[in-house]
Predicted model as a PDB file, atoms N, CA, C, CB and O in Angstrom, pLDDT in the B-factor column:
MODEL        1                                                                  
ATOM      1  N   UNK A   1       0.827  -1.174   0.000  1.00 48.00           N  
ATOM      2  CA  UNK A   1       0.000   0.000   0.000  1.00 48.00           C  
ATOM      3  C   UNK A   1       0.880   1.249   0.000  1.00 48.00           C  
ATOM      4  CB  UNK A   1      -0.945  -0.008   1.203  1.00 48.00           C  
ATOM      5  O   UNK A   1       2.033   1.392   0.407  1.00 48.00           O  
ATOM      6  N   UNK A   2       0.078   2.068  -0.533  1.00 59.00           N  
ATOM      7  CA  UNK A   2       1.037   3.609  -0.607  1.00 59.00           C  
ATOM      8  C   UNK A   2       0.805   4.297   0.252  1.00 59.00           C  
ATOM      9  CB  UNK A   2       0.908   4.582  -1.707  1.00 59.00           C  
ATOM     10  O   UNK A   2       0.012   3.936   1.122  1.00 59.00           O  
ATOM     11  N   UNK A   3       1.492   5.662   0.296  1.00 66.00           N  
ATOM     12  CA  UNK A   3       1.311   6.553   1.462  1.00 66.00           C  
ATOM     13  C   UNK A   3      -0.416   6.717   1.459  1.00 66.00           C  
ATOM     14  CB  UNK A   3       2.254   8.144   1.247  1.00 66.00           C  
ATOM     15  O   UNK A   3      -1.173   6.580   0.498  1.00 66.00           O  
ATOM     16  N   UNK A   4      -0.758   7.066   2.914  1.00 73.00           N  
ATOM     17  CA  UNK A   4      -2.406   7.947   2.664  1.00 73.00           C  
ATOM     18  C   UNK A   4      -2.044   9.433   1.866  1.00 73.00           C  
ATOM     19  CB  UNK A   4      -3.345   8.462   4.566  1.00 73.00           C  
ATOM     20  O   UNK A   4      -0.999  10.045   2.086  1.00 73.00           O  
ATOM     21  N   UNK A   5      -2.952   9.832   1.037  1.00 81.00           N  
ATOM     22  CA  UNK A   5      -2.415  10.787   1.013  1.00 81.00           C  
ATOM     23  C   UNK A   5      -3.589  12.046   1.798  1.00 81.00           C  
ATOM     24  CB  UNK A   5      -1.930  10.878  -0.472  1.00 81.00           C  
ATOM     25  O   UNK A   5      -4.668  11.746   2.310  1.00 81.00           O  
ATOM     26  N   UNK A   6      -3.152  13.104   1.727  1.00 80.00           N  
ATOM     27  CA  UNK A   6      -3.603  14.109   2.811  1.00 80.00           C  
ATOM     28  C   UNK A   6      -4.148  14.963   1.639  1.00 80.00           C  
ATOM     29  CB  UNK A   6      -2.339  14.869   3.965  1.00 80.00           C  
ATOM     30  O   UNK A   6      -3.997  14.683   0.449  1.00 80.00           O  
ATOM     31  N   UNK A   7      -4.824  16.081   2.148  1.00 85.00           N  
ATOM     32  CA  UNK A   7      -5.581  17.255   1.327  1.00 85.00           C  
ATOM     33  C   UNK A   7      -4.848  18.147   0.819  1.00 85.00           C  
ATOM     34  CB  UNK A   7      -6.486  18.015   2.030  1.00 85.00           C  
ATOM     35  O   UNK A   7      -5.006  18.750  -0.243  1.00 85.00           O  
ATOM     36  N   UNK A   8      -3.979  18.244   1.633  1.00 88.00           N  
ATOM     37  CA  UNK A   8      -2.965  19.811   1.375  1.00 88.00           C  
ATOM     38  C   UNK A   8      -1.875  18.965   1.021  1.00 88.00           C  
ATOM     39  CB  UNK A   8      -2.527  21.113   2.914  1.00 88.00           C  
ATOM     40  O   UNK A   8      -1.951  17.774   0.721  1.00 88.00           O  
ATOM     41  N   UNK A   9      -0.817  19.703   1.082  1.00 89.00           N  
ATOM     42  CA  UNK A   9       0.685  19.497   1.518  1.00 89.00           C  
ATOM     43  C   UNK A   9       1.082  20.333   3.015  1.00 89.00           C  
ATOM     44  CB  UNK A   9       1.717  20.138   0.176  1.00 89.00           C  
ATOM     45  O   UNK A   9       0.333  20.955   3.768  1.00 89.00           O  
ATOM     46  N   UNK A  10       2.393  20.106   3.099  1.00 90.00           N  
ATOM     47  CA  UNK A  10       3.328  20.322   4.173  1.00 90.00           C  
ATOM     48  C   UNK A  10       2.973  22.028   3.898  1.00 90.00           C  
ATOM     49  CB  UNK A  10       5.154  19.595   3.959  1.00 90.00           C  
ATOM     50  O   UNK A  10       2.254  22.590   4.724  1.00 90.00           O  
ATOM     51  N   UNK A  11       3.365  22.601   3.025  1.00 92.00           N  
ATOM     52  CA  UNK A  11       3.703  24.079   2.509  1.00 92.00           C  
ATOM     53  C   UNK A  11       2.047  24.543   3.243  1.00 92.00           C  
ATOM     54  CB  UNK A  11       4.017  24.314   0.302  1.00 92.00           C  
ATOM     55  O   UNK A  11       1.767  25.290   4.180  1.00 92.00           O  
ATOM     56  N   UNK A  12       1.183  23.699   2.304  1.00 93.00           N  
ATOM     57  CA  UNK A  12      -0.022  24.827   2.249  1.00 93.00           C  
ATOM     58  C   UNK A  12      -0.661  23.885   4.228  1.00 93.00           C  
ATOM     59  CB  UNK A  12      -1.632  24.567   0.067  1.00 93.00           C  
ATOM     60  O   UNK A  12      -1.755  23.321   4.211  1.00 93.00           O  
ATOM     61  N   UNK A  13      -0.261  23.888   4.893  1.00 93.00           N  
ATOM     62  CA  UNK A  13      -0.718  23.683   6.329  1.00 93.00           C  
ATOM     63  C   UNK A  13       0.126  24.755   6.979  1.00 93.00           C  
ATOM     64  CB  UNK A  13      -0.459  22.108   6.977  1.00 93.00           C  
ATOM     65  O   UNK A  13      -0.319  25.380   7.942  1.00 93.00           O  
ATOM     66  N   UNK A  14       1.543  25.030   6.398  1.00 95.00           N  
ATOM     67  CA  UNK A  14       2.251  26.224   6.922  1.00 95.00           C  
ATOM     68  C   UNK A  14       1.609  27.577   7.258  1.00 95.00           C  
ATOM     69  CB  UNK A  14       3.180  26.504   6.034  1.00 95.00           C  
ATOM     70  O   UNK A  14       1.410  28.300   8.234  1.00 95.00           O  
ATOM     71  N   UNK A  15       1.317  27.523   5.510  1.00 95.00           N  
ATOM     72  CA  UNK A  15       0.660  28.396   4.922  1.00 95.00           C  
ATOM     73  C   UNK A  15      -0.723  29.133   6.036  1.00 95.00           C  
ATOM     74  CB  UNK A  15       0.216  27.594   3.565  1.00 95.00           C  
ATOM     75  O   UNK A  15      -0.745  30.289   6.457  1.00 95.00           O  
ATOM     76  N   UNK A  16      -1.921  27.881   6.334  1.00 96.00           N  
ATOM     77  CA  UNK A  16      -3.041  27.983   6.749  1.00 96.00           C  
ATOM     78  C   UNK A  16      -2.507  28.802   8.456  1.00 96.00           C  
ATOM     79  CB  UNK A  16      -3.869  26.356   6.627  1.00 96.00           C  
ATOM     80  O   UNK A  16      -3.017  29.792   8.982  1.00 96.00           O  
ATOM     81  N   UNK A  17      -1.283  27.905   8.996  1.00 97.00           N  
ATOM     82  CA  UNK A  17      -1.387  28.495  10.215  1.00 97.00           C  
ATOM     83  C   UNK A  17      -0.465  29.593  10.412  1.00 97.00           C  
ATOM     84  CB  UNK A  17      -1.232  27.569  11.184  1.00 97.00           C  
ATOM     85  O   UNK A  17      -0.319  30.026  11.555  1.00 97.00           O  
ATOM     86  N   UNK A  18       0.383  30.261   9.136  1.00 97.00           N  
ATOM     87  CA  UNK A  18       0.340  31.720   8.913  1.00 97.00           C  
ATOM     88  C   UNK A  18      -0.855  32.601   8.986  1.00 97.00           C  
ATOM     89  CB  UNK A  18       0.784  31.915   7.754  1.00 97.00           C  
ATOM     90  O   UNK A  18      -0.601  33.715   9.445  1.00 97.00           O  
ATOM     91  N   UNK A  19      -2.329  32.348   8.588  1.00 97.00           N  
ATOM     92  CA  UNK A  19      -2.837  32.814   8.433  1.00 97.00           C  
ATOM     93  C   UNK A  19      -4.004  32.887   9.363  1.00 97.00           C  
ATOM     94  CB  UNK A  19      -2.754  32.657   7.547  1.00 97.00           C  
ATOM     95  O   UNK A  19      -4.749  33.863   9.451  1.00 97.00           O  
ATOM     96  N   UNK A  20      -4.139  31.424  10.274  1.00 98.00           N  
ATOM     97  CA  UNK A  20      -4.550  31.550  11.695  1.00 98.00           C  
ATOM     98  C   UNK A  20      -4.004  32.495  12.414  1.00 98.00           C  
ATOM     99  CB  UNK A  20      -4.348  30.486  12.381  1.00 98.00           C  
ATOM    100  O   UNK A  20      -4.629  33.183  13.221  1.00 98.00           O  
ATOM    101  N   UNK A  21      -2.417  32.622  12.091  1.00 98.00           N  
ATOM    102  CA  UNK A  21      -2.058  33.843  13.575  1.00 98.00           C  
ATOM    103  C   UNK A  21      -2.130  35.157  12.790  1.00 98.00           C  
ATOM    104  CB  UNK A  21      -0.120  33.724  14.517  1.00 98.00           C  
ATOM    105  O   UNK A  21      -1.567  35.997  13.492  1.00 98.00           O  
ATOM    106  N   UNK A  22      -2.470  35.597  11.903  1.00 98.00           N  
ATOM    107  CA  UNK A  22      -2.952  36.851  11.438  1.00 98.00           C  
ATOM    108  C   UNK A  22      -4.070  37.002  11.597  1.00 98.00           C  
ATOM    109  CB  UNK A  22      -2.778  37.135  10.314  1.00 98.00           C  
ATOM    110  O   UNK A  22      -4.246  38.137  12.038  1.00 98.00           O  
ATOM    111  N   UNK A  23      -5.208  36.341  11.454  1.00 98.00           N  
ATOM    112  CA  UNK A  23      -6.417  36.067  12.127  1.00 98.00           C  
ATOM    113  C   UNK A  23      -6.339  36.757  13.410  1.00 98.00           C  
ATOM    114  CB  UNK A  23      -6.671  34.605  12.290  1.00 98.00           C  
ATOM    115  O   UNK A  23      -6.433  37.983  13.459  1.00 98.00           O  
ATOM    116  N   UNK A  24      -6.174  36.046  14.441  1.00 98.00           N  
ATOM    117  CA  UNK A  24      -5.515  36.101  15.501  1.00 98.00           C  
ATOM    118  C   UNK A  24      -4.898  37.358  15.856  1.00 98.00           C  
ATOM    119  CB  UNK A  24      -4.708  35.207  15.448  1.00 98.00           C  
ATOM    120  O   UNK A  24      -5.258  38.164  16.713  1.00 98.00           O  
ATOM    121  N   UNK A  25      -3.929  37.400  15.079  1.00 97.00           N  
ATOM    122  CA  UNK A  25      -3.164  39.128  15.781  1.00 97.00           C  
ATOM    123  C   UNK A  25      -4.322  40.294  15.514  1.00 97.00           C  
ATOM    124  CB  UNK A  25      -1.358  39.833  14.638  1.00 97.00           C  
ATOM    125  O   UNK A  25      -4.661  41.006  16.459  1.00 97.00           O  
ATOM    126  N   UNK A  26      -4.844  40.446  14.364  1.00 96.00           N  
ATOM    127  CA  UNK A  26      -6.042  41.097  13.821  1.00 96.00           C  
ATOM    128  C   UNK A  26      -7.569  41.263  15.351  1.00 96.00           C  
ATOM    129  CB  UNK A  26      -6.530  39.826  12.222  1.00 96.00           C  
ATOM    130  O   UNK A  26      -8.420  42.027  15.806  1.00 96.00           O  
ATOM    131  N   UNK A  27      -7.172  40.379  15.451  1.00 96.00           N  
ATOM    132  CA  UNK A  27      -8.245  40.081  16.610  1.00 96.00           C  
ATOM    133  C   UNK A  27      -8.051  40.499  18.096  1.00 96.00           C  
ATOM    134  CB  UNK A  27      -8.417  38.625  16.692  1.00 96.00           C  
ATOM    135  O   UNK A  27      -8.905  40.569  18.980  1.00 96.00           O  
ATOM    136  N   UNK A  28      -6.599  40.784  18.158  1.00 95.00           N  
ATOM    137  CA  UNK A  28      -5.961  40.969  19.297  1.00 95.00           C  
ATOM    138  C   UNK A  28      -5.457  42.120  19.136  1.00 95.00           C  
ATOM    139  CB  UNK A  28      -5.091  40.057  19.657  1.00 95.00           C  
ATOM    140  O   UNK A  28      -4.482  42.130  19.888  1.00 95.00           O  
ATOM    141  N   UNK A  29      -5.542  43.378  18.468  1.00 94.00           N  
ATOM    142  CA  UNK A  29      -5.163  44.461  17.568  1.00 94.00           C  
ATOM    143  C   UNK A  29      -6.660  45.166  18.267  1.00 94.00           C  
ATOM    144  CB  UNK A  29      -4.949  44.063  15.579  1.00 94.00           C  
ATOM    145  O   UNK A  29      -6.671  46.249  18.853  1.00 94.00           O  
ATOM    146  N   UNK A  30      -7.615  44.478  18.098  1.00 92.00           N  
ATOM    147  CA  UNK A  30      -8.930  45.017  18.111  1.00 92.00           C  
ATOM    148  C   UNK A  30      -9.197  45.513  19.704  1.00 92.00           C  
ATOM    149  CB  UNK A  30     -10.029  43.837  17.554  1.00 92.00           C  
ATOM    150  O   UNK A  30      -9.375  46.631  20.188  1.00 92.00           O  
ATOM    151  N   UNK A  31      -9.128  43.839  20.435  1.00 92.00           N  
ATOM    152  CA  UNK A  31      -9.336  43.865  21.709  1.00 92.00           C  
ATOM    153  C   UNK A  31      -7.987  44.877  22.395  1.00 92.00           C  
ATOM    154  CB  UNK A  31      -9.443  42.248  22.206  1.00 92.00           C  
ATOM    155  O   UNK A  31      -8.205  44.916  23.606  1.00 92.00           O  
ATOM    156  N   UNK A  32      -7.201  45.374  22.196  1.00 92.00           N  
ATOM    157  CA  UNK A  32      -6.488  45.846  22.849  1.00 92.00           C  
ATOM    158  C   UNK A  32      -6.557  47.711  22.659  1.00 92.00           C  
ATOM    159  CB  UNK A  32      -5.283  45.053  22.530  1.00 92.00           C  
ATOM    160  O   UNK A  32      -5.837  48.565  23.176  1.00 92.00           O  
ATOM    161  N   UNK A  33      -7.566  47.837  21.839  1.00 90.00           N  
ATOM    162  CA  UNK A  33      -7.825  49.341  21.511  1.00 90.00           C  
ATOM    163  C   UNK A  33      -8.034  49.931  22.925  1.00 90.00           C  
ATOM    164  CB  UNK A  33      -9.212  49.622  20.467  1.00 90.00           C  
ATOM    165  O   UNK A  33      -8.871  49.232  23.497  1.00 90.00           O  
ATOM    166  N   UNK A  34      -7.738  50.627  23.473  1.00 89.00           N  
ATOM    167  CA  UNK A  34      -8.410  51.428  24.682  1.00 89.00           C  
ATOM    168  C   UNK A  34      -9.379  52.495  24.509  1.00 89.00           C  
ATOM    169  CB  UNK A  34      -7.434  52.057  25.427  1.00 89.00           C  
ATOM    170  O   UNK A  34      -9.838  52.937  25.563  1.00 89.00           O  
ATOM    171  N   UNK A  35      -9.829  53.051  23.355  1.00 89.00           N  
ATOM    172  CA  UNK A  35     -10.986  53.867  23.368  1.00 89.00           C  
ATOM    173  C   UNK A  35     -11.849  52.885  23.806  1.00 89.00           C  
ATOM    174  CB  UNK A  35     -11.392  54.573  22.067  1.00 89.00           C  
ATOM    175  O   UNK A  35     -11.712  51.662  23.820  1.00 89.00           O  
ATOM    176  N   UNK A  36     -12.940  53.733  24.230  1.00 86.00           N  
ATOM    177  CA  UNK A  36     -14.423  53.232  24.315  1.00 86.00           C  
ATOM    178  C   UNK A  36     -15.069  52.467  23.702  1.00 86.00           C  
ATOM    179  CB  UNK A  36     -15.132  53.922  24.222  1.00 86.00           C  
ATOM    180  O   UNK A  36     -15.905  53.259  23.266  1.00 86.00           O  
ATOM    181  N   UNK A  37     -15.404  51.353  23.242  1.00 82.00           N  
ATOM    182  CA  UNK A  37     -16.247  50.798  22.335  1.00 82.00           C  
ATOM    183  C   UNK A  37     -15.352  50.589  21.029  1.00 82.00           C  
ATOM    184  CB  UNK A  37     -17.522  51.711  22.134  1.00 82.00           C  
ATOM    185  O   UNK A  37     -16.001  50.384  20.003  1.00 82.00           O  
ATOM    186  N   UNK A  38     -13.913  50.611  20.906  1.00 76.00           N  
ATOM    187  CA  UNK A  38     -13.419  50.294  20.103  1.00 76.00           C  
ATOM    188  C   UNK A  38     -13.352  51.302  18.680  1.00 76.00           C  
ATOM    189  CB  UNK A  38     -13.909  49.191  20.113  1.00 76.00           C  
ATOM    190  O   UNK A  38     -13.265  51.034  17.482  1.00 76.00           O  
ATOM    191  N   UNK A  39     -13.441  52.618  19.471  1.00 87.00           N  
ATOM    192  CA  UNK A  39     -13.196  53.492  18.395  1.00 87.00           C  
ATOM    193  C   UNK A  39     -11.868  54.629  18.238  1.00 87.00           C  
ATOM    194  CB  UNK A  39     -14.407  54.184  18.383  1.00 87.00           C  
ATOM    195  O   UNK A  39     -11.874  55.822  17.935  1.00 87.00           O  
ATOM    196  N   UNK A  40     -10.758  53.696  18.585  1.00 92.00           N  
ATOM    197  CA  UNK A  40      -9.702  54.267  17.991  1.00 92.00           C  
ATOM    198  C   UNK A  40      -9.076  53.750  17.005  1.00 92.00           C  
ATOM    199  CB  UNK A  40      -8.934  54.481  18.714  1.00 92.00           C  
ATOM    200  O   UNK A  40      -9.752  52.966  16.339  1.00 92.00           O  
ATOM    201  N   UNK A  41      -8.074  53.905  16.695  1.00 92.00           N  
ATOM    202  CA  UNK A  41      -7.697  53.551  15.171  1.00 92.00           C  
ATOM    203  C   UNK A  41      -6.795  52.175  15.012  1.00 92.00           C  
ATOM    204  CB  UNK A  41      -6.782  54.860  14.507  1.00 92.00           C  
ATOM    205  O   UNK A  41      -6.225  51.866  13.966  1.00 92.00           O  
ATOM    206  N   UNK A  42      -6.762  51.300  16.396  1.00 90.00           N  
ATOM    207  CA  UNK A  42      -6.743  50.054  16.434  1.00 90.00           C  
ATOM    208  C   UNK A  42      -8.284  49.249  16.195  1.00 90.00           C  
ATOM    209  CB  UNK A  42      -6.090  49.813  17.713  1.00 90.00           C  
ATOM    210  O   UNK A  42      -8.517  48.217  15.566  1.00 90.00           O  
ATOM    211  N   UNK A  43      -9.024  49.968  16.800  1.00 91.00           N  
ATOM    212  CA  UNK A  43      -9.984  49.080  16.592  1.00 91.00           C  
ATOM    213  C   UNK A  43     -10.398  49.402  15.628  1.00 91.00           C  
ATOM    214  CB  UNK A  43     -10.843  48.890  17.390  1.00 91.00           C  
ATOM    215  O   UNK A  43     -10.742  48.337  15.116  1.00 91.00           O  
ATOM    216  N   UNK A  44     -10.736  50.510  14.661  1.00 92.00           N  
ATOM    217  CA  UNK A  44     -11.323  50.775  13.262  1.00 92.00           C  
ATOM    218  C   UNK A  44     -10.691  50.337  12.381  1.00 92.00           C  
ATOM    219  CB  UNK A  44     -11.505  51.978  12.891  1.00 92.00           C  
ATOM    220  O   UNK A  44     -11.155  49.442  11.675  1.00 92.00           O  
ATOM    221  N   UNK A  45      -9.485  50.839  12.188  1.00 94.00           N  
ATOM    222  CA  UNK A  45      -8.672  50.570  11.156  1.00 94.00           C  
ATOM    223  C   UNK A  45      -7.672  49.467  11.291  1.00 94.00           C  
ATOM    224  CB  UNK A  45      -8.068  51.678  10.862  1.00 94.00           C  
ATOM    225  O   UNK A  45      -8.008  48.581  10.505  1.00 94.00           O  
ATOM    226  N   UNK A  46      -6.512  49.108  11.988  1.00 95.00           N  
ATOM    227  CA  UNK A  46      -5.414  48.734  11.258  1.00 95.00           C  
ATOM    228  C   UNK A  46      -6.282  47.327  11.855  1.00 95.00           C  
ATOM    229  CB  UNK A  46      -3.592  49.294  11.609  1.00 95.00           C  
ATOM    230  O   UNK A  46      -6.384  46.409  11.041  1.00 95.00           O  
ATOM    231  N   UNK A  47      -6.774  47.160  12.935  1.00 94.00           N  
ATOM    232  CA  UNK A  47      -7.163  45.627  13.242  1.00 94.00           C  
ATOM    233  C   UNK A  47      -7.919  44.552  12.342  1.00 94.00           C  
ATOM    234  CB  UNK A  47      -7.973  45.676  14.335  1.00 94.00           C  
ATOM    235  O   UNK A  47      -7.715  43.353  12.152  1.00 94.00           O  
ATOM    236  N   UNK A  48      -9.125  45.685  11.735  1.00 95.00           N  
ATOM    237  CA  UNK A  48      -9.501  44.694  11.039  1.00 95.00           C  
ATOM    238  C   UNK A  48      -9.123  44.841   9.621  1.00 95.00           C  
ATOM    239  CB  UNK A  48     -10.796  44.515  11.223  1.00 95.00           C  
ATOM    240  O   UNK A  48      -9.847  44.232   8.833  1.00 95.00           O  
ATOM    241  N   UNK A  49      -7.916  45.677   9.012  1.00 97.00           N  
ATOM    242  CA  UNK A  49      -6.898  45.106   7.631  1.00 97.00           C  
ATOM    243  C   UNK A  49      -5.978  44.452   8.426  1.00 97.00           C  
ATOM    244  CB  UNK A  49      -6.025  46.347   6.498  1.00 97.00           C  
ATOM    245  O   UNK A  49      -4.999  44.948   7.869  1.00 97.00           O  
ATOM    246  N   UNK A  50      -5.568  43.851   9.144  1.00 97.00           N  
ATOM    247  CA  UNK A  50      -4.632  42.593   9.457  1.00 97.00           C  
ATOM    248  C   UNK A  50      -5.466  41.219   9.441  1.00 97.00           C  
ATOM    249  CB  UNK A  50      -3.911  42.766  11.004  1.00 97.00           C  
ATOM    250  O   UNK A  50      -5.032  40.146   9.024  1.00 97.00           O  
ATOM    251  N   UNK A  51      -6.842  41.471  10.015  1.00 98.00           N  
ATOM    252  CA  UNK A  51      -8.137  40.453   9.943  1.00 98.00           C  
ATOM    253  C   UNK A  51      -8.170  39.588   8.830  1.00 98.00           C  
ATOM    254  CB  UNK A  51      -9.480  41.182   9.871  1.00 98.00           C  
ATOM    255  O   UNK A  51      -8.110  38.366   8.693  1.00 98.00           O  
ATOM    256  N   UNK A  52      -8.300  40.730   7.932  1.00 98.00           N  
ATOM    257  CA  UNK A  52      -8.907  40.745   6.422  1.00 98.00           C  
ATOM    258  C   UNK A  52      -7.811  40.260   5.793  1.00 98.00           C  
ATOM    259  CB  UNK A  52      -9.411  42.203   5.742  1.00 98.00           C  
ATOM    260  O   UNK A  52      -8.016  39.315   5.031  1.00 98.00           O  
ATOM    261  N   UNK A  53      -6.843  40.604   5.893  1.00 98.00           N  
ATOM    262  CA  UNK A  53      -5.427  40.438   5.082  1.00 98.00           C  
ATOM    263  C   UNK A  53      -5.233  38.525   5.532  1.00 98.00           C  
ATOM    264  CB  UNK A  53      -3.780  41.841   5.938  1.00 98.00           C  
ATOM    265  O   UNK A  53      -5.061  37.636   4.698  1.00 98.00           O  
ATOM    266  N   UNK A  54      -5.328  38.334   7.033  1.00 98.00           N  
ATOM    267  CA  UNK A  54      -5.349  36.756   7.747  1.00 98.00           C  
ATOM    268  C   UNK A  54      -6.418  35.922   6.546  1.00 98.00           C  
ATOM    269  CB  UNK A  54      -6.234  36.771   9.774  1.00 98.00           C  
ATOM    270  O   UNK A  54      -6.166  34.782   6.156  1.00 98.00           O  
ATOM    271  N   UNK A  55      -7.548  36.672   6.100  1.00 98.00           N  
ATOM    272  CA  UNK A  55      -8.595  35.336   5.785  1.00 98.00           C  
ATOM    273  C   UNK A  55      -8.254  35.401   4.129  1.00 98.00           C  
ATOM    274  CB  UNK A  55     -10.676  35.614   6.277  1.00 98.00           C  
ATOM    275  O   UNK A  55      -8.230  34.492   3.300  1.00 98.00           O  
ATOM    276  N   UNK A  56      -8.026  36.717   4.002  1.00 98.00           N  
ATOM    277  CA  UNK A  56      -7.148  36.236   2.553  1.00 98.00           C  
ATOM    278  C   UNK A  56      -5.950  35.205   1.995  1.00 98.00           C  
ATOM    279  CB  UNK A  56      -6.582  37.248   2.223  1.00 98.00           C  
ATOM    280  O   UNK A  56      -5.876  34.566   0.946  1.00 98.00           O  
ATOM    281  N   UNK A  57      -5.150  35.300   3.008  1.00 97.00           N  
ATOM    282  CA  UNK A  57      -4.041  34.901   3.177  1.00 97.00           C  
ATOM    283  C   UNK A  57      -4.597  33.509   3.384  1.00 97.00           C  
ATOM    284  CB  UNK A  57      -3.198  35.616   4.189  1.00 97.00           C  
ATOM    285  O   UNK A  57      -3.738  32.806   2.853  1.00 97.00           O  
ATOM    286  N   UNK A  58      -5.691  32.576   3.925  1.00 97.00           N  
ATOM    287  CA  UNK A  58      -6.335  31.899   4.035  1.00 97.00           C  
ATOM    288  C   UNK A  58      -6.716  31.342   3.272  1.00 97.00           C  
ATOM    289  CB  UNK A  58      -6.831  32.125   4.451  1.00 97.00           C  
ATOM    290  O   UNK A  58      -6.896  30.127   3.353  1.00 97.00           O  
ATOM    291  N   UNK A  59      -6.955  31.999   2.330  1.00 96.00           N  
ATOM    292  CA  UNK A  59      -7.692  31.456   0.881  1.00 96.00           C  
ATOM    293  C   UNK A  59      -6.871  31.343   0.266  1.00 96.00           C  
ATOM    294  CB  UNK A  59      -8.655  32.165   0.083  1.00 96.00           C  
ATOM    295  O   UNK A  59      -6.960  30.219  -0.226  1.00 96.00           O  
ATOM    296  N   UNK A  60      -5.764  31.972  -0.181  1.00 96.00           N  
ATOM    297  CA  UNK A  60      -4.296  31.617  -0.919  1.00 96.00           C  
ATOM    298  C   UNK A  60      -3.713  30.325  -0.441  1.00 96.00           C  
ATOM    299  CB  UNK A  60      -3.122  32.772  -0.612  1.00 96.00           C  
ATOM    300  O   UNK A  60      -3.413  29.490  -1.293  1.00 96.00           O  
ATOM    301  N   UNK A  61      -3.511  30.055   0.885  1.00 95.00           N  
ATOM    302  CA  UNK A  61      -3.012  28.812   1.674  1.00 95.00           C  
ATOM    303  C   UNK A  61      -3.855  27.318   0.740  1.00 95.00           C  
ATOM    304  CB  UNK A  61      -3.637  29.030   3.672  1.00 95.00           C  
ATOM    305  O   UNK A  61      -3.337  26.389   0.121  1.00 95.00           O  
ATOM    306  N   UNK A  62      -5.448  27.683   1.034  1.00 93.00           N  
ATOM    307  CA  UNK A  62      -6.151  26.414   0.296  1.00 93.00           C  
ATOM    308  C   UNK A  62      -5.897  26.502  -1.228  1.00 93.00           C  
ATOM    309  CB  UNK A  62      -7.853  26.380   0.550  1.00 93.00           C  
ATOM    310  O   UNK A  62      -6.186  25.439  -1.778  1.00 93.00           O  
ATOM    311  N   UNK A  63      -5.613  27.097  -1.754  1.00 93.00           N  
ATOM    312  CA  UNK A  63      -5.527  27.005  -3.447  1.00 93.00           C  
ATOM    313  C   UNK A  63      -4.432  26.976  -3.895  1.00 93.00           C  
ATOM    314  CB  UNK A  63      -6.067  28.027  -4.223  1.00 93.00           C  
ATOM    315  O   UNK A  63      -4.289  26.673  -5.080  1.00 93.00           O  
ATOM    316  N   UNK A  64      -3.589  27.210  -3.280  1.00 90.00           N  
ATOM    317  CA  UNK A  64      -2.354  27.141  -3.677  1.00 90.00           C  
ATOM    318  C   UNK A  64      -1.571  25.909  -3.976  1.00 90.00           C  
ATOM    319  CB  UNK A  64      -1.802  27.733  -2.885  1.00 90.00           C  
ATOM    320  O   UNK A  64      -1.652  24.924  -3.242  1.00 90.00           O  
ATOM    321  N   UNK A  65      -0.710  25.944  -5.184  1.00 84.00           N  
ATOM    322  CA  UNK A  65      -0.603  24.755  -5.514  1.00 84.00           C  
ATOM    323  C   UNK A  65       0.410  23.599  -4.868  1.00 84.00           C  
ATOM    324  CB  UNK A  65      -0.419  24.941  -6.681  1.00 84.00           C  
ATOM    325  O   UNK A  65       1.333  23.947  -4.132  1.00 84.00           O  
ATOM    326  N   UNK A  66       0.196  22.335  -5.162  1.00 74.00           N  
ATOM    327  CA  UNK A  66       1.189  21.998  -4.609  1.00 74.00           C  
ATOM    328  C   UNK A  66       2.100  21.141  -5.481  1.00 74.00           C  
ATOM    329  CB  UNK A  66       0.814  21.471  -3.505  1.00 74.00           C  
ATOM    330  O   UNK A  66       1.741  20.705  -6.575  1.00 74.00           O  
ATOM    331  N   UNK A  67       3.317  20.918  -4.930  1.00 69.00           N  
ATOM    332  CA  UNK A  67       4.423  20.486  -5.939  1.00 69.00           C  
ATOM    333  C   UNK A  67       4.509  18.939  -5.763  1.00 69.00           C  
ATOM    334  CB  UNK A  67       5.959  21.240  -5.632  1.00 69.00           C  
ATOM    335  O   UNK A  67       5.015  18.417  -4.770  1.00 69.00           O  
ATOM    336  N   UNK A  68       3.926  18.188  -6.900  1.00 61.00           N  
ATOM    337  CA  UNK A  68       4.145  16.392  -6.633  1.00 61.00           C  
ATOM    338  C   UNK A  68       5.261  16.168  -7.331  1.00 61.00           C  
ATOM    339  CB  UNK A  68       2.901  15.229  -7.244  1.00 61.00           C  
ATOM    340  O   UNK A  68       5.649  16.629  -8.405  1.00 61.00           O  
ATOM    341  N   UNK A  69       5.879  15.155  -6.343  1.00 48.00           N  
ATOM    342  CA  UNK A  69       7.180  14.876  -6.906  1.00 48.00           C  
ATOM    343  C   UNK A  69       6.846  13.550  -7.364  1.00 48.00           C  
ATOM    344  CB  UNK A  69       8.461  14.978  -5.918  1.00 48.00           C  
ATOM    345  O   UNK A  69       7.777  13.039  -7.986  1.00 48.00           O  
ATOM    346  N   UNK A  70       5.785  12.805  -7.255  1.00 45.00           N  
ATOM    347  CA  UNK A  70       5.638  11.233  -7.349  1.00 45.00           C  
ATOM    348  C   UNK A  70       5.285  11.062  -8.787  1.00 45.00           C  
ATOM    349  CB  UNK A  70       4.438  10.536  -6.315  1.00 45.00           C  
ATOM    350  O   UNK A  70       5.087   9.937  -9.244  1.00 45.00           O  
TER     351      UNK A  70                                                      
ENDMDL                                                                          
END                                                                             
């Protein structure tokens, strides 16, 4: 029998949990605003383009190709 093979590769699982911790920092960018209700320019702006930039970066990870050597 041959290897199982898996969905992704090695690269694009890298890839995905690059883009979990941009997720993540994006999210933690937000919660750490100290205005009121999240209206300074962590919480408006740069938090959620690091967010956005994470779930993109997300979607590149799944489509991206992978290299068979077999």
């Amino acid at each position: 029998m041959s290897k199982a093979s898996f969905p992704f590769s090695r690269k694009n699982y890298k890839l995905m949990f690059i883009g979990i911790g941009l997720i993540l920092l994006g999210f933690t960018l937000i919660w750490l605003d100290s205005e009121p209700h999240g209206r300074g320019i962590l919480g408006l702006t740069i938090g959620p383009i690091v967010t956005l930039a994470g779930f993109i970066f997300e979607f590149y990870a799944i489509f991206a190709k992978t290299e068979d050597n077999a």
